[in-house]
C-alpha positions in Angstrom: 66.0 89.5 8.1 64.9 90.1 4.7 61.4 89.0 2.9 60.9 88.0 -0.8 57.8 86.3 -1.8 57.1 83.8 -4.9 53.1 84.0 -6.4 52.2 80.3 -5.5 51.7 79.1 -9.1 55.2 79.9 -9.9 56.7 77.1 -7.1 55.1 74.2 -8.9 54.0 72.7 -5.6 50.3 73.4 -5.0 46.8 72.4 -7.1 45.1 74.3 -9.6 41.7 74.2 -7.5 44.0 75.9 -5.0 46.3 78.2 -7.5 42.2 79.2 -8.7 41.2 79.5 -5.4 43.4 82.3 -4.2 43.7 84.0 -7.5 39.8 84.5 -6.9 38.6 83.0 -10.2 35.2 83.2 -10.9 34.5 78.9 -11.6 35.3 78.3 -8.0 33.2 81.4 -6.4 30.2 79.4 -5.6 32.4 76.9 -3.5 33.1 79.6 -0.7 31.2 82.1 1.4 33.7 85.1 1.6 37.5 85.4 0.1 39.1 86.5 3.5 40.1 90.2 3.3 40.3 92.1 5.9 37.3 94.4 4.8 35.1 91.1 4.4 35.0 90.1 8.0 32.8 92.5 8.4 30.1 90.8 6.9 31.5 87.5 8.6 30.9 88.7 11.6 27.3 90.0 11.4 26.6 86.8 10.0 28.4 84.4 12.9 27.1 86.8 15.7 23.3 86.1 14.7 24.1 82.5 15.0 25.7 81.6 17.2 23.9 81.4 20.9 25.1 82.8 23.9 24.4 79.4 25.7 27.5 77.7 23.3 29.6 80.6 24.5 29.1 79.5 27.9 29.9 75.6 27.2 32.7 76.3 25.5 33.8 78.6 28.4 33.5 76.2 31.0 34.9 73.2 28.7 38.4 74.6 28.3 38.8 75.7 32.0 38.6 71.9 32.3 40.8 71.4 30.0 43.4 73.7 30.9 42.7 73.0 34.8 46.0 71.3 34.6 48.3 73.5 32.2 49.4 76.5 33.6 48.2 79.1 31.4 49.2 82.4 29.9 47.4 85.5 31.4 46.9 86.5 27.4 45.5 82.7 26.8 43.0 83.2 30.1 41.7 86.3 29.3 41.2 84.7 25.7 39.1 81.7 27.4 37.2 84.5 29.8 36.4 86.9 26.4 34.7 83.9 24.5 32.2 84.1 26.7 31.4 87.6 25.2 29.1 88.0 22.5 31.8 90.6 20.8 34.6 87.5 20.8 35.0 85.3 17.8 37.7 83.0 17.0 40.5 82.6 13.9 41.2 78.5 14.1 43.4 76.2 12.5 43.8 72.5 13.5 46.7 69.8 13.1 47.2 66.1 14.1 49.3 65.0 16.8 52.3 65.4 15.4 55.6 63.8 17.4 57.6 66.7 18.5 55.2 69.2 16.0 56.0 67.1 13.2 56.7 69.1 10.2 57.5 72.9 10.4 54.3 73.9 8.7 52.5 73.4 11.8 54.7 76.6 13.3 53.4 78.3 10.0 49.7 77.3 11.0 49.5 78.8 14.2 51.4 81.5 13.9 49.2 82.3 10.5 46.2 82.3 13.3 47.8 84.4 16.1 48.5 87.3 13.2 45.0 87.3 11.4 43.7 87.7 14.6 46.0 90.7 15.9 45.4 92.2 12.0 41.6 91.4 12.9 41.8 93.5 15.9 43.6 96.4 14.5 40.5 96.6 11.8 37.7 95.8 14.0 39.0 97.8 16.7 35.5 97.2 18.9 34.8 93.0 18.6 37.7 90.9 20.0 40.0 87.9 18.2 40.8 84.7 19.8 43.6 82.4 18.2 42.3 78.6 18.2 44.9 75.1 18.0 42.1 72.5 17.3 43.6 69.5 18.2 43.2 66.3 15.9 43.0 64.1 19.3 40.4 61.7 17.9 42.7 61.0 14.9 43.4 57.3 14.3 46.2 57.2 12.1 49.3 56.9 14.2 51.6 56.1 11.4 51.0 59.7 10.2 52.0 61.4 13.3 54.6 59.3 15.2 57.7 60.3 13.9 59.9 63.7 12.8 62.4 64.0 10.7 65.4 65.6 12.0 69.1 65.8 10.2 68.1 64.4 7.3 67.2 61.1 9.7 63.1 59.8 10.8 63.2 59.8 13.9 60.1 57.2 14.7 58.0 56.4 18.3 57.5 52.2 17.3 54.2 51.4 19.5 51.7 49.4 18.9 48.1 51.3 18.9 44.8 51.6 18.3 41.5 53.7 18.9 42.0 57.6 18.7 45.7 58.9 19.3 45.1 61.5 21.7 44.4 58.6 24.6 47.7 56.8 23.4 49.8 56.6 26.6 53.1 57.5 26.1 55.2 55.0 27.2 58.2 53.9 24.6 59.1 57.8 24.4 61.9 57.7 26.6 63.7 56.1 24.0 62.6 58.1 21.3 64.3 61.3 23.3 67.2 59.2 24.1 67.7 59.3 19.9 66.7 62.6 19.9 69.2 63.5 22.4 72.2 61.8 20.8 71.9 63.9 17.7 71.1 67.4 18.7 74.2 68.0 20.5 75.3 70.4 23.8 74.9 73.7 22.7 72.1 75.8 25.2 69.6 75.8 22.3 69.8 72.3 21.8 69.6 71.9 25.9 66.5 74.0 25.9 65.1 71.4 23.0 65.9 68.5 25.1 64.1 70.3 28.3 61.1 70.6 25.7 60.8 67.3 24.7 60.5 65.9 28.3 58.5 68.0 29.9 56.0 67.6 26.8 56.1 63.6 26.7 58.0 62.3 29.9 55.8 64.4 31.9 52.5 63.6 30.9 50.3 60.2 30.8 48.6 60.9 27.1 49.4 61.9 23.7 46.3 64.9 23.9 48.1 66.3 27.4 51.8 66.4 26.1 50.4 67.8 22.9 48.5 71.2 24.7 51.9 71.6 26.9 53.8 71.6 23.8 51.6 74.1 21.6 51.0 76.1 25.5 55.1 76.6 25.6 55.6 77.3 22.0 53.0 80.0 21.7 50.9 80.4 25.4 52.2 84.0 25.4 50.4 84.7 22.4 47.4 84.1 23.8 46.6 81.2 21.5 43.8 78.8 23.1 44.2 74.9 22.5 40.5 73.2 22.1 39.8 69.2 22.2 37.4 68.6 20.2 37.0 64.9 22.7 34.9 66.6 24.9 31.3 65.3 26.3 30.3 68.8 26.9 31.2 69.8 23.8 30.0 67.2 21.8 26.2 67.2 23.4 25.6 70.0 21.2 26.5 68.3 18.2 23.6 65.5 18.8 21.5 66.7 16.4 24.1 67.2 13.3 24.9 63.8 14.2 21.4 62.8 14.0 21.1 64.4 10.2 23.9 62.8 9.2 23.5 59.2 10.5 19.8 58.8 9.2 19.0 61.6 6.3 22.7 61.5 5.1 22.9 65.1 4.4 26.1 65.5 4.1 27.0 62.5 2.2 24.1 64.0 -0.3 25.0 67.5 -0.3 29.0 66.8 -0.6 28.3 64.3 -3.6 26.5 66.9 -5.5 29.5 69.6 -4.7 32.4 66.7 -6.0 30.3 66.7 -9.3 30.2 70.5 -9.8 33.7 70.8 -8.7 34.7 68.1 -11.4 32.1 69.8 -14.2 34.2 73.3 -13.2 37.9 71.7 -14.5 39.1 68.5 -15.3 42.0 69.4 -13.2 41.0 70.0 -10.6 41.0 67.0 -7.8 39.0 65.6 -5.4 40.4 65.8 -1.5 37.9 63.6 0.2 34.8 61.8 -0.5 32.2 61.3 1.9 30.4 58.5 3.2 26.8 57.5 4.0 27.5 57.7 7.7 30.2 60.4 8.5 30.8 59.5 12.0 32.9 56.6 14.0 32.2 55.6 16.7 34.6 55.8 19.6 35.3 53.9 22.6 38.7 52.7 24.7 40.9 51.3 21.7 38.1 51.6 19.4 37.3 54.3 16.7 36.2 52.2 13.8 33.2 53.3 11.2 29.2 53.1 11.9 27.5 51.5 8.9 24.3 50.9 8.2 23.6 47.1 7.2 20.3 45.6 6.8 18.0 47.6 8.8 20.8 47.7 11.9 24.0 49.8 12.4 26.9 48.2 13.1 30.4 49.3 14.2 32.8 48.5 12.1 35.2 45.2 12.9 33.4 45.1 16.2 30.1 42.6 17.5 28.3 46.5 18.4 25.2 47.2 16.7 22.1 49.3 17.1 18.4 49.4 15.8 17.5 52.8 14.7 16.1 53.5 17.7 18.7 52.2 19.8 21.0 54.0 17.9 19.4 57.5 18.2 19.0 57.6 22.1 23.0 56.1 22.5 23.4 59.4 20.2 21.7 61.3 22.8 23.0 60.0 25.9 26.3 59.1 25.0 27.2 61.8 22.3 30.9 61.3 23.3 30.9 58.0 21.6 30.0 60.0 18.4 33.5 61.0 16.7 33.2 63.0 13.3 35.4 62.0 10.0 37.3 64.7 7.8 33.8 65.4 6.1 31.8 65.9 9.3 34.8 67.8 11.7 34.8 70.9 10.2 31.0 71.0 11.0 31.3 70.2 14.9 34.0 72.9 15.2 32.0 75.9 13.6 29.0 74.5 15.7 31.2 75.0 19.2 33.1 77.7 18.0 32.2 81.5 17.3 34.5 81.4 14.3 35.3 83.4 11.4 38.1 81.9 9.5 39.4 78.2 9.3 43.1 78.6 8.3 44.5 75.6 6.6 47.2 74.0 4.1 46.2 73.6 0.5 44.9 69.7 0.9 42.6 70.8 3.6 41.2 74.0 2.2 40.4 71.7 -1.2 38.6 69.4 1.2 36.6 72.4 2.6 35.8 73.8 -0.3 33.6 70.8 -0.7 31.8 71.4 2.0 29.7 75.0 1.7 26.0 73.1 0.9 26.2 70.8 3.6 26.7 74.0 6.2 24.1 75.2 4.8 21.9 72.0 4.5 22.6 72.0 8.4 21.8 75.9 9.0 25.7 76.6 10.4 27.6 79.6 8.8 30.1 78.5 6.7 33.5 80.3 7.3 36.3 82.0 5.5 39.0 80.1 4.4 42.5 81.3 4.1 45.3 78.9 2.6 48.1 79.0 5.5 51.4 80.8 5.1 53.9 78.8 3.5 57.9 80.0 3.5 61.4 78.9 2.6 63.6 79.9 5.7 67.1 80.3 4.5 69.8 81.1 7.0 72.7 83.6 6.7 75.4 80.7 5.5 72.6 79.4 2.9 72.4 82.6 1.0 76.1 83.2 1.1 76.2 80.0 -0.8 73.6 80.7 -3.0 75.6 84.2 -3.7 78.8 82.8 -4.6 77.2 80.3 -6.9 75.0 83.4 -8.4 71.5 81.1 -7.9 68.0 82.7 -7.2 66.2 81.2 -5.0 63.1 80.8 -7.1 65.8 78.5 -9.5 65.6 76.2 -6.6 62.1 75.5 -7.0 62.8 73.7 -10.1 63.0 69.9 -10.0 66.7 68.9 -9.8 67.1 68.0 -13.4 65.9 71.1 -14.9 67.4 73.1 -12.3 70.7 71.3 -13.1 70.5 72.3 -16.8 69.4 75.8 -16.7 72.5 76.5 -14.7 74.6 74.2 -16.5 73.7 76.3 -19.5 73.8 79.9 -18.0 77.4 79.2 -16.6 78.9 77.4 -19.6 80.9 79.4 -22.2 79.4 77.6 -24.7 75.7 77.7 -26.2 74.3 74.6 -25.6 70.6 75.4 -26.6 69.6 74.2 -29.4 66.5 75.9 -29.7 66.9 77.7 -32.9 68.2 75.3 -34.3 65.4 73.3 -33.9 62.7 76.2 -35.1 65.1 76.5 -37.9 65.4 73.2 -39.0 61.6 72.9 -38.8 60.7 75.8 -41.0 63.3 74.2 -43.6 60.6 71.2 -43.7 58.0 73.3 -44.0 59.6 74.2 -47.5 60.2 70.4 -48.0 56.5 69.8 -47.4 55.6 72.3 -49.8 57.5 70.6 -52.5 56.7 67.1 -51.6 52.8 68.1 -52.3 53.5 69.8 -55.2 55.2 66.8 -57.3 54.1 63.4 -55.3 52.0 63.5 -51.5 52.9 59.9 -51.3 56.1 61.6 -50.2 54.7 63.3 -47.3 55.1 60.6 -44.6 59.1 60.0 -45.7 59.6 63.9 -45.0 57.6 63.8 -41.9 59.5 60.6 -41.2 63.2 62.9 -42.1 61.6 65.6 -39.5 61.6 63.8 -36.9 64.7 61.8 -37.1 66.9 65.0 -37.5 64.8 66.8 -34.6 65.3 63.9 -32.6 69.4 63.8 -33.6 69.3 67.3 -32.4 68.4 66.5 -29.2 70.2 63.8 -28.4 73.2 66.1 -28.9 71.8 68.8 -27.1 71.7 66.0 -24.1 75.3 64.7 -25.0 76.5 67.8 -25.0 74.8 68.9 -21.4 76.2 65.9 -19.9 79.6 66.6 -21.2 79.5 70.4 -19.2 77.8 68.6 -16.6 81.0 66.0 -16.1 83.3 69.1 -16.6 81.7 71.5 -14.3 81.1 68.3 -11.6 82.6 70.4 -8.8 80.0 73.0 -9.2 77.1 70.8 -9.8 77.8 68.7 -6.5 77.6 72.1 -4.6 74.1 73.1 -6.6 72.7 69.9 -5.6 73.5 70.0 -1.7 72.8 73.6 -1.1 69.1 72.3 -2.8 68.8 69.2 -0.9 69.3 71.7 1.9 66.2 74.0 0.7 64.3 71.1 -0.3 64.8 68.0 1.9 63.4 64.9 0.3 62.7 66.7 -3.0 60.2 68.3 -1.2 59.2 72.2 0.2 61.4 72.3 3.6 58.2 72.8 5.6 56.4 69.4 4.8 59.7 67.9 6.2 61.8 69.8 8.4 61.5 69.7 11.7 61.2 73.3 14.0 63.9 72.3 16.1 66.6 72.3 13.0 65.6 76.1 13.1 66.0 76.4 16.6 69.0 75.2 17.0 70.3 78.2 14.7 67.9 81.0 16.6 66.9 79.3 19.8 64.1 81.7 21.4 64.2 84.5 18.9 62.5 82.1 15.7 58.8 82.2 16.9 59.1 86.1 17.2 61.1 86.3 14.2 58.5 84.3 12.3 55.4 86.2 13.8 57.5 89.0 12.8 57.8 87.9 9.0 54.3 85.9 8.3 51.8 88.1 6.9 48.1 85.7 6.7 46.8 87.8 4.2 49.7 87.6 1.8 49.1 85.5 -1.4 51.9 84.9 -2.3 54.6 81.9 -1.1 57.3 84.0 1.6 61.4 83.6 1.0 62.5 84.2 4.3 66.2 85.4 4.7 67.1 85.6 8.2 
């Protein structure tokens, strides 16, 4: 299996803020606490040990045996959940929604980006220990987002009607989703082991949260990686006083504003992820997670008769914290609070998003952590790159979008010169000539040569474009076969792992893909990974 990799700006599918970001320039520095390198967490760690109490060690300890109590669970992945409990143990997280069946493959790429920071960690740091972390987005409320993959080229979609947070949606209606499934992924004894997958993960299990852990517990239990749920009462007592800060001094929605501004004051291009709100937090109850706002002295839910005075409000925030569900500005928060971490590993939205987020930690007193910008890769199998071969195209040709990918080739392979680029600089200078002249006797006479310019440039182009269509109608055969092996790469005009489902993969390497990949995906590696395998 061979490994090429592609600098990130060169793919033409990620942000300046995050091209800037992990080229380290200076305009964004201020945005971040450390730039994750391996000689860096050194100074992350001092800094999380001193605050981070024993006593949240100890929650969190006895929170996931609950949560597991019904999984049966790695000895690597208990040992993990017994070593958190150690002042020496800190955790590498990344989190993802509910995804149907995983969803897109980037959420292999997320967690397997976490499981080797934190054996890289260990190598470096020989004498603290690492713990991979799966937060789970189970108080998510978007259930169009996650119920569906796409697999063949086809959406495969679970059609329920839902509301509240996802990860207490009952599973019923599945059955026929797998019957789908099953009609399309064929007999072979990778495809049966899919199928065995699928149902012990959602035919087996009441919720959307419990057939979620089983399904991120087979795929990568023996990695030790440890699955937290953030929709936890014990956890979330420890949050009461964020919550507090947030509902009734705003801090974050004040601090986050002033970062958006800075941001936008840095570059024009770069975008803002998220924007915060007043109130950060929903509040959550069976079928309901809809927004708190404050409206004329009270705080009302959202679409719903509940409200609360102030006071009211305050001690249901203390008594009830587990009504109390944080937003994408306030999440990130509640999970450094619970967690000993050192490094949130995310995709390039949600590192933009985090990046917003530094002088709120700090306006809270909670150590802001490392960010590292998720693997991405192009996996292309044996038969792929024999096509590519015989057609003599690189891969980085495919990141092009189809029409300039189309004419570049069109042009290399043609045994005619159909680039009429200096012609164009040629013709141009001749103006500059005509300009001259035109000054010299009458400048009225400027606009009608400027007028000339641009009507013979513009001829010149159009038969450049004649021309290209002309090779492209001759060379058809050749083009058809550039476009599907593409298509292939880049499903939907898109990078294979925002749409591609794992189980396309593993019906070409069945049990030796997660290995291979943990194998192949270096964390640290700045650069987008070509996979050959």
């Amino acid at each position: 299996m061979d490994i090429d990799c592609l600098p990130f700006k060169e793919t033409g599918y990620f942000s300046k803020l995050i091209i800037d970001y992990i080229e380290e320039k200076e305009q964004i520095s201020n945005f971040y606490n450390r730039f994750p390198s391996l000689d860096n967490f050194q100074a992350q760690i001092i800094e999380k040990e001193a605050n981070f109490p024993k006593q949240n060690r100890l929650i969190l300890n006895e929170a996931l045996l609950n949560q597991y109590k019904n999984t049966q669970v790695s000895d690597l992945t208990r040992d993990n959940i017994e070593l958190l409990k150690n002042d020496k143990t800190f955790t590498v997280v990344t989190g993802h929604q509910l995804n149907l069946f995983t969803g897109p493959l980037y959420f292999l790429y997320k967690i397997i980006s976490t499981i080797n920071l934190t054996t890289e960690l260990k190598q470096k740091y020989p004498e603290n220990n690492f713990v991979p972390v799966y937060w789970m987005a189970s108080e998510d409320h978007d259930f169009d987002e996650i119920n569906y993959f796409n697999f063949g080229g086809k959406k495969i979609q679970w059609n329920k009607k839902v509301s509240g947070a996802v990860g207490k949606i009952a599973l019923d209606g599945l059955d026929e989703v797998f019957a789908i499934y099953e009609s399309q992924i064929g007999g072979s004894k990778n495809a049966e082991a899919l199928k065995e997958l699928f149902k012990n993960a959602y035919l087996n299990h009441d919720n959307l949260t419990d057939a979620t852990r089983y399904l991120a517990n087979a795929l990568f239990g023996e990695y030790g990686l440890v699955i937290v749920d953030g929709d936890s009462p014990e956890l979330k007592k420890q949050l009461v006083t964020y919550v507090k800060k947030d509902v009734f001094e705003n801090t974050a929605f004040k601090k986050v504003s002033e970062t958006i501004e800075i941001i936008k004051e840095a570059s024009s291009s770069y975008n803002v992820q998220v924007n915060p709100r007043e109130i950060n937090y929903f509040y959550l109850a069976d079928g309901v997670r809809e927004r708190i706002i404050e409206k004329d002295g009270k705080y009302v839910v959202n679409d719903t008769n509940i409200e609360f005075s102030e006071e009211e409000l305050k001690k249901d925030i203390e008594n009830n914290p587990e009504n109390y569900s944080p937003n994408v500005i306030a999440r990130p928060l509640y999970q450094e609070v619970i967690l000993p971490n050192l490094c949130y590993i995310g995709g390039g939205g949600e590192i933009a998003y985090w990046l917003e987020l530094k002088s709120a930690f700090k306006a809270m007193d909670v150590t802001f952590p490392m960010l590292l910008v998720r693997n991405s890769a192009l996996v292309i199998t044996e038969k792929q790159e024999e096509k590519l071969d015989k057609m003599n195209l690189s891969v980085k040709d495919l990141f092009l979008n189809q029409h300039s990918f189309i004419n570049k080739k069109i042009r290399e392979i043609s045994n005619i010169e159909i680039d009429f680029s200096k012609q164009k600089q040629l013709l141009s200078k001749h103006f500059l000539d005509l300009y001259t002249i035109a000054k010299q006797t009458d400048g009225s006479f400027l606009g009608a040569v400027k007028a000339q310019e641009v009507k013979q440039l513009k001829g010149l182009e159009n038969l450049e474009k004649r021309l290209l269509k002309a090779q492209r109608i001759k060379l058809k055969d050749h083009v058809v076969r550039m476009v599907d092996i593409q298509n292939e790469l880049f499903p939907n005009k898109s990078l294979q792992e925002r749409n591609q489902n794992f189980s396309e993969l593993y019906l070409e390497y069945g049990s030796d893909l997660i290995p291979n990949l943990i194998q192949k995906l270096k964390p640290l590696v700045k650069d987008f990974l070509i996979i050959k395998m």
